[in-house]
N, C-alpha and C positions, 0 to 999 in steps of 0.2 A: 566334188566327187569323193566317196567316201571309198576308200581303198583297206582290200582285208591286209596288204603285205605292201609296207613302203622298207627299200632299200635306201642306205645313205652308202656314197662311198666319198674318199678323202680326194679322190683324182677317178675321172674316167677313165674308164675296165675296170675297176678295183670291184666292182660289185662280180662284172660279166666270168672276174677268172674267179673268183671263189665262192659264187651263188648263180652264176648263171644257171645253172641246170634247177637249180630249185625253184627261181623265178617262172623260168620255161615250164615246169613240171606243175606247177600249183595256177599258174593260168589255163593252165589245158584242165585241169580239172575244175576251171570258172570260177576258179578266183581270182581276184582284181588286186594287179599291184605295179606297182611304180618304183623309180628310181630318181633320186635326189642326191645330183654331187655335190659337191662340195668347193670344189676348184674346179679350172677349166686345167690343170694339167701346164700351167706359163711355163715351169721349173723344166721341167721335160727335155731332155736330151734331143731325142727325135722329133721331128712333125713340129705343127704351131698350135696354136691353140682354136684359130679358126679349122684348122683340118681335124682335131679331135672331137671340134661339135658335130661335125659332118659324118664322122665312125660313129660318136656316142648313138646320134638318131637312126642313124640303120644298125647296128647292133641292140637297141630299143625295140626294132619294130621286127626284128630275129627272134627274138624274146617274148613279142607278144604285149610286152607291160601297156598300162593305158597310159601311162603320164610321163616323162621325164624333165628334170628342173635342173641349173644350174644357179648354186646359191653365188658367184664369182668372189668367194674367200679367194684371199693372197696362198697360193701355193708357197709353201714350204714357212710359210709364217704365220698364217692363222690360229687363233688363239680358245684357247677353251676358257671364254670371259664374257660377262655378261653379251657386249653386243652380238657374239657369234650364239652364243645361246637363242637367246631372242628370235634370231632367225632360223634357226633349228624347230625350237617351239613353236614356229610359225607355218614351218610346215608340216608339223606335225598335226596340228589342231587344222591345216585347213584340209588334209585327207585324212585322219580321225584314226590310221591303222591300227588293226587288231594284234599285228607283230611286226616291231620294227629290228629291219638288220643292219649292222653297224660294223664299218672296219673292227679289225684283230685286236683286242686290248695291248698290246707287243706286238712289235714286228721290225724288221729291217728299216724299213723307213719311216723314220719318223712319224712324219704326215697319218700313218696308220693309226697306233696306238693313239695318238692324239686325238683323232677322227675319233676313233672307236669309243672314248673318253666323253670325248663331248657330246658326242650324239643319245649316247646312255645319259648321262647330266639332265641333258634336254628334255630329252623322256620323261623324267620326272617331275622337274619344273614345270611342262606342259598342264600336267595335274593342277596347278596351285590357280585359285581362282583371282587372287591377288595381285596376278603378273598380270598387264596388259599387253597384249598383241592385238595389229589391225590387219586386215586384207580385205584389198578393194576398198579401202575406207569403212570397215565395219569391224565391229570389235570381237574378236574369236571368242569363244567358248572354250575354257579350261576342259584340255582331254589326255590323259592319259595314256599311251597304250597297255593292253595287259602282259606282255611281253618283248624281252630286248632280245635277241640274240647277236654275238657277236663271230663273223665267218671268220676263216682260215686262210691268211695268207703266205707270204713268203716261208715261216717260222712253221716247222712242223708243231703245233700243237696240240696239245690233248683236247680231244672234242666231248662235251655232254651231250649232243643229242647228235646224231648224226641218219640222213633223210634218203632214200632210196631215191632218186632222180630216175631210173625209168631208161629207156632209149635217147634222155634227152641230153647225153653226152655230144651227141652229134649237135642238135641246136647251140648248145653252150661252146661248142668251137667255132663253130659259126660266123658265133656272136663276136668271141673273141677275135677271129682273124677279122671281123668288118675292122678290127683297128691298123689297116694295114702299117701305116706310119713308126707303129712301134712293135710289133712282133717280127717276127724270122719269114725275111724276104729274101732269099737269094740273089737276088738280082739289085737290091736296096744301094744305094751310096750314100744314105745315112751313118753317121758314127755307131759304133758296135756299143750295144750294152747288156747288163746283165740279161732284162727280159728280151730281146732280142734274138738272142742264141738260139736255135736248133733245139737244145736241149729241154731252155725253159717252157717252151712251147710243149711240147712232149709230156715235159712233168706232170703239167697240167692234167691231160688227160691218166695220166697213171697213178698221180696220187689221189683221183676220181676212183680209179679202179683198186686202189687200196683202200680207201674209203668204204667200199663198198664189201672190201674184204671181210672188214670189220662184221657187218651184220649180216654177212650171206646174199650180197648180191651183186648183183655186175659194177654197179657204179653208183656211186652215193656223193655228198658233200655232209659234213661238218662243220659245227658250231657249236661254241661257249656260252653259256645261260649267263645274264647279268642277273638272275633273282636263281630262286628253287623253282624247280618246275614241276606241274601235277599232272597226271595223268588220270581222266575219268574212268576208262575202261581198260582194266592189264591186259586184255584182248589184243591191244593194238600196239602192245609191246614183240618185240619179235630180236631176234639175234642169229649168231651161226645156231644151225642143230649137226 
């Protein structure tokens, strides 16, 4: 299956709190995209790693995406080296994406930046006709995608392209609360963590609505270009007036 928008994230939600609405918003207008984590989340304070597969796919199916994969990299230790690459470039080449999005180049946790690192890497490598990769027992085809972007986590960062998500704020919490395990449950006897809180839950949706500040609309998400990006029509440029 040839997908226009494959997401990577470094742990499940990583995609849903900083692209869910973009996910949401670009399937509803019929394009095909997926999500590919990266760990099942072992490291995790809250929940197990069985209870995060069971959010990851109903939060998947909130969203709309056709696919989602669990590559089961070592949380908190996975490495931007050849063998994690490989498997990256593997699924990269076997849904062919036209824009790949990638944890935060920086970020509070580790796992992020690192994520965002090697998935961009990968990206590239995917091109190279010289690397071999197999799936199903059949030899991939060298594919490139023609864009990386990398979303906005923990870290307020400065965004280069930043995308008008529509009403589909509401989907993108959704999605998020299917993680009950780790977001703000009142009622939870789970240990207290940073995303957990009341707050950070909240954040969410408000630095969505600042986002959207940015270009004159209700609610946007943001994202950092790994290349220069072009634009074929300035028509389709837009900001505050």
């Amino acid at each position: 299956m040839k997908l226009d928008i494959l997401a990577f994230g470094a742990h499940p939600d990583d995609v849903e709190i900083s692209a869910g609405g973009t996910l949401a918003y670009q399937s509803q207008l019929g394009y095909s995209c997926g999500i590919v984590d990266l760990t099942r989340g072992d490291l995790g304070t809250r929940g197990t790693p069985e209870i995060r597969d069971q959010e990851a796919d109903e939060a998947a199916k909130i969203l709309g995406v056709k696919v989602r994969e669990n590559l089961g990299f070592r949380d908190g230790f996975f490495l931007n080296d050849e063998q994690h690459q490989l498997e990256v470039i593997r699924m990269i080449r076997k849904y062919q994406p036209e824009i790949v999005l990638a944890n935060a180049p920086v970020d509070r946790h580790p796992d992020h930046g690192k994520g965002g690192e090697l998935v961009k890497t990968a990206s590239f490598l995917a091109g190279l006709r010289k690397i071999e990769t197999e799936e199903a027992g059949n030899i991939q085809e060298a594919y490139r995608p023609r864009l990386v972007l990398h979303y906005i986590q923990f870290q307020n960062l400065k965004p280069d392209v930043i995308l008008d998500i529509g009403t589909n704020i509401n989907v993108k919490m959704d999605a998020i609360k299917a993680y009950r395990s780790q977001f703000y449950d009142p009622n939870s006897k789970e240990p207290k963590t940073v995303i957990s809180s009341k707050n950070f839950l909240e954040s969410i949706e408000y630095r969505s609505r600042d986002m959207g500040r940015l270009i004159g609309v209700e609610y946007a998400e943001g994202f950092i270009s790994a290349q220069d990006v072009g634009v074929a029509d300035l028509m389709h440029l837009h900001s505050v007036r």
